[in-house]
N, C-alpha and C positions, 0 to 999 in steps of 0.2 A: 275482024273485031268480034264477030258473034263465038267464030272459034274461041278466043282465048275469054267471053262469059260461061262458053260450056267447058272447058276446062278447068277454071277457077270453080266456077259454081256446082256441079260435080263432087268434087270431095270436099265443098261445105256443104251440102246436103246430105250425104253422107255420114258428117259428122253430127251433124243437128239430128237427123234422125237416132244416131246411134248413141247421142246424148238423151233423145227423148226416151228411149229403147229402154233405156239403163235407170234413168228417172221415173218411167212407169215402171219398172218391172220390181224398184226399190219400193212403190208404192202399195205395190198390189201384195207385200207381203205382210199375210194375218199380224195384226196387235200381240195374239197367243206366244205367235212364234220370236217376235222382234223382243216381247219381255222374257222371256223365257233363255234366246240367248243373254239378254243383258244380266241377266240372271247367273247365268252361269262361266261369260267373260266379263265380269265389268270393267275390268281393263282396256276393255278394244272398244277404241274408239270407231274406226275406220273398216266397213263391214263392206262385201261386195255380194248379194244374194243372187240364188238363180232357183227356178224349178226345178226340181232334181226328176218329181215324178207328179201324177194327178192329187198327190197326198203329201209329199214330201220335197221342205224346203232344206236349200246347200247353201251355207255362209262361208265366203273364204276371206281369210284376215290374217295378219300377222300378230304375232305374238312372243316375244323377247326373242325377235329376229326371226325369226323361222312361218314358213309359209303353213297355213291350217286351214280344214276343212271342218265344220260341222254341218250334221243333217239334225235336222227337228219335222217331226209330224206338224200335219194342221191345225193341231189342238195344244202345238206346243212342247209336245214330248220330246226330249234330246233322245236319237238315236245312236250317234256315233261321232266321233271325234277323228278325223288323220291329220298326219304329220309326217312328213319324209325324212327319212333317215339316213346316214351314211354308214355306207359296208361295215367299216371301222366300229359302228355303233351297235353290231348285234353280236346277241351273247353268245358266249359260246353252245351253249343246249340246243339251242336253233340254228349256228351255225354246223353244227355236227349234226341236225338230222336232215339240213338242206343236202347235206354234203352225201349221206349215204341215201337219201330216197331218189335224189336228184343228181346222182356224178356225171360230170359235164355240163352239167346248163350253168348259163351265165346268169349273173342278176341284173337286170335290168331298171328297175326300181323296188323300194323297200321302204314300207311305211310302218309306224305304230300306229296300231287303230287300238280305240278305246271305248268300250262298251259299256251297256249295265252290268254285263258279265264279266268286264275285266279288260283286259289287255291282246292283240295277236300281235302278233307280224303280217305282215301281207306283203305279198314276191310278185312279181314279175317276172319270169326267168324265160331263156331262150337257149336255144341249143339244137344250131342249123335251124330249118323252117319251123321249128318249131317251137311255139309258145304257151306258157303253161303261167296259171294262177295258182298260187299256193300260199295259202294261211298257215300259222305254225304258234301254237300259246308259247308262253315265254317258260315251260317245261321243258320245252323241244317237242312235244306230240304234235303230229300234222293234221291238222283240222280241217284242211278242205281243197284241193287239188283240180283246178279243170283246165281243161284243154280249150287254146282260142285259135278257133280258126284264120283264115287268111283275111275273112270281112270282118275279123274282129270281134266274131260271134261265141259263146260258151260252148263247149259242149264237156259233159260232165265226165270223168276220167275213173 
């Protein structure tokens, strides 16, 4: 009998906590930032927030279907917007300069990120052990290329 209270009770604990988890952590995010996305989705109802960094908050939400990410500073500032895309969906200027900087790597994932400054693409790519970050403007110019180690770490290319 004790057995089967620790195993029921076990992953409702679990769960309580990681409702409490999600409920503080909904709470503890700045007034600044929570109007500032309403501000700028007020469509989305349905927000999931996390720390991104000691200054910067991550919202992820949907939005006419599709999965999205915003960051905003502490003070409310929108930094950046993503969205994943499909293969099918990049233009040709960036799929031509994927093709001649990068011949042979695979894509792995492929997002539009959206800035104050505009618009990238951002890649994922692989090709054998190796894995590479690569931004590309929607001219096709390659804006930022690094190498990720096997821990998943940067290093700059």
């Amino acid at each position: 009998m004790k057995n089967k209270k620790i195993i029921i009770g076990l992953p409702l604990a679990a769960l309580l906590g990681l409702a409490l988890f999600s409920f503080a952590s909904n709470r503890s995010v700045p007034l600044r930032v929570k109007a500032a996305f309403v501000e700028k989705f007020p469509q989305v109802k349905k927000v999931k927030w996390d720390k991104e960094t000691d200054a910067e908050w991550e919202a992820e939400f949907k939005m006419d279907g599709m999965e999205y990410s915003a960051n905003f500073l502490e003070d409310g500032t929108w930094k950046e917007t993503e969205h994943e895309i499909e293969q099918k969906d990049i233009p040709d200027a960036v799929r031509a300069t994927l093709d001649f900087e990068l011949p042979g790597y695979e894509i792995e994932e492929a997002e539009i990120s959206e800035t104050a400054d505009g618009l990238t693409y951002e890649f994922e790519v692989e090709k054998g052990e190796q894995e590479l970050e690569v931004s590309i403007d929607v001219h096709g110019k390659l804006i930022h290329k690094q190498v990720v180690d096997e821990e998943g770490e940067k290093d700059k290319d």
